[in-house]
C-alpha positions as CSV (number, residue, x, y, z in Angstrom):
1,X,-35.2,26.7,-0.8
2,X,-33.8,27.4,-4.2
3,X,-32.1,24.0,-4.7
4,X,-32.8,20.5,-3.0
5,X,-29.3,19.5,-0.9
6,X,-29.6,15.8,-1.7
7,X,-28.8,17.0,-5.3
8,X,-26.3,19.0,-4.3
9,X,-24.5,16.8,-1.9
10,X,-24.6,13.8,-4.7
11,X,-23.2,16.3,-7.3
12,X,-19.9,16.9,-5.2
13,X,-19.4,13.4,-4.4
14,X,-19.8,12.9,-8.0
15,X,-17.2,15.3,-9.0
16,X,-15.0,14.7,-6.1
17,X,-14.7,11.6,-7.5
18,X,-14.9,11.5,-11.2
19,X,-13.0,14.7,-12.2
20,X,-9.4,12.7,-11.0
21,X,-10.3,10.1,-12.6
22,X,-11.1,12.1,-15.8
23,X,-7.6,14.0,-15.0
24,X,-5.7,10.5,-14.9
25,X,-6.9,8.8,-17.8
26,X,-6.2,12.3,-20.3
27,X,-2.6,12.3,-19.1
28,X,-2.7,8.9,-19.9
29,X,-3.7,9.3,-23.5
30,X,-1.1,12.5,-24.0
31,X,1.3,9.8,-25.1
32,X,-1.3,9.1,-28.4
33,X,-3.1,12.4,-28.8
34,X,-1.2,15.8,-28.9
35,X,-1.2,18.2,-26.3
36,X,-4.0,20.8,-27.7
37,X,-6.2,18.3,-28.2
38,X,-6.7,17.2,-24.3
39,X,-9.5,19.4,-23.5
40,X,-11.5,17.9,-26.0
41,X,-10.1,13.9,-25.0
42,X,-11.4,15.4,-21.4
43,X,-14.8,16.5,-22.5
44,X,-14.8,13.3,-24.2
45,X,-13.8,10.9,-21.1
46,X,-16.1,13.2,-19.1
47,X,-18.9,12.3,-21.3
48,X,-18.3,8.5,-21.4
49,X,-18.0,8.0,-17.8
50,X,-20.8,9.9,-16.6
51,X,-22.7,7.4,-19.3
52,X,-21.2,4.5,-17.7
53,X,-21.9,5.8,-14.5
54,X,-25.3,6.8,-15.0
55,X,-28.8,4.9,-14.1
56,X,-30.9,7.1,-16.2
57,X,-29.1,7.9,-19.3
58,X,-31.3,7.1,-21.7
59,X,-34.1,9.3,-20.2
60,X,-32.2,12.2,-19.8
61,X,-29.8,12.3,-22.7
62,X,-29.0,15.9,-22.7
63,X,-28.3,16.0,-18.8
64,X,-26.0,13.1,-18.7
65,X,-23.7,14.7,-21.4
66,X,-23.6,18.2,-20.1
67,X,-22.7,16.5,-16.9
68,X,-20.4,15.4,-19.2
69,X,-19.0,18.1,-20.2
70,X,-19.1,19.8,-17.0
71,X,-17.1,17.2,-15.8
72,X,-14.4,17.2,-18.8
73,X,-13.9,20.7,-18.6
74,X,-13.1,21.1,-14.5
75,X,-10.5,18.3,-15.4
76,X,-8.7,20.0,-17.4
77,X,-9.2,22.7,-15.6
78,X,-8.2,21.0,-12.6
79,X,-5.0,20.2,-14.4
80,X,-4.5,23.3,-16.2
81,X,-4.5,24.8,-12.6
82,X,-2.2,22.6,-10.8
83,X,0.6,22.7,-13.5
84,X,0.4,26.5,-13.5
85,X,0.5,26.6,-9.9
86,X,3.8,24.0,-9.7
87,X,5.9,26.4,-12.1
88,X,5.0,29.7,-9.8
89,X,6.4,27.9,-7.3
90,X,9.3,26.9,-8.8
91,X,10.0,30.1,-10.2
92,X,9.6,31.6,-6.8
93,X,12.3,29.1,-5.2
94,X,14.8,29.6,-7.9
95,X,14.2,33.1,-7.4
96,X,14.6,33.2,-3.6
97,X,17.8,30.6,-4.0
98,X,19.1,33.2,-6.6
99,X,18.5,36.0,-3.5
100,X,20.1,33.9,-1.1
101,X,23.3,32.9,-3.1
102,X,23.8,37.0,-3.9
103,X,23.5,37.9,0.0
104,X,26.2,35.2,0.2
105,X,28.5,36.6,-1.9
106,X,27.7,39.8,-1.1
107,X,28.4,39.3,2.7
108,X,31.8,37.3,1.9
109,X,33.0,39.9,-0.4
110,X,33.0,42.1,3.2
């Protein structure tokens, strides 16, 4: 077996649960820290959770922070995603309205 599933399975619980919470508490700091600068306030939050959430830190140093990091950078790729995805669909509403209102005037100028 290439990996052990207990490992596995704890990872995705992990970053079921952190990677919100990482997602929450950037937005939150947007108000202080411009907007260019929230990947690297995620990698940061990212890195001090997983410290506060971690029973062996001290042993393994360099896995807890590129846990970290991994965890930073799917927030704000999590977020990235999700507010990319929310204009497309907004552009394809306004788009279909815009459709809808022509067929209108179209059929009442008949």
């Amino acid at each position: 077996m290439i990996f052990n599933s207990d490992v596995f399975n704890n990872f995705a619980l992990e970053a079921a649960t952190i990677i919100p919470i990482i997602t929450a508490i950037t937005q939150a700091c947007k108000f202080w820290v411009n907007e260019k600068y929230a990947p690297f306030l995620a990698m940061g939050v990212g890195i001090g959770i997983t410290f506060l959430m971690a029973n062996d830190a001290s042993s393994n140093l360099s896995g807890t922070i590129l846990l970290g990091l991994l965890f930073g950078l799917a927030s704000s790729g999590l977020y990235s995603g999700l507010t990319t995805t929310a204009a497309a669909i907004k552009e394809v509403k306004a788009k279909r309205a815009k459709e809808e209102s022509q067929k209108k005037d179209n059929h009442n100028k008949i």
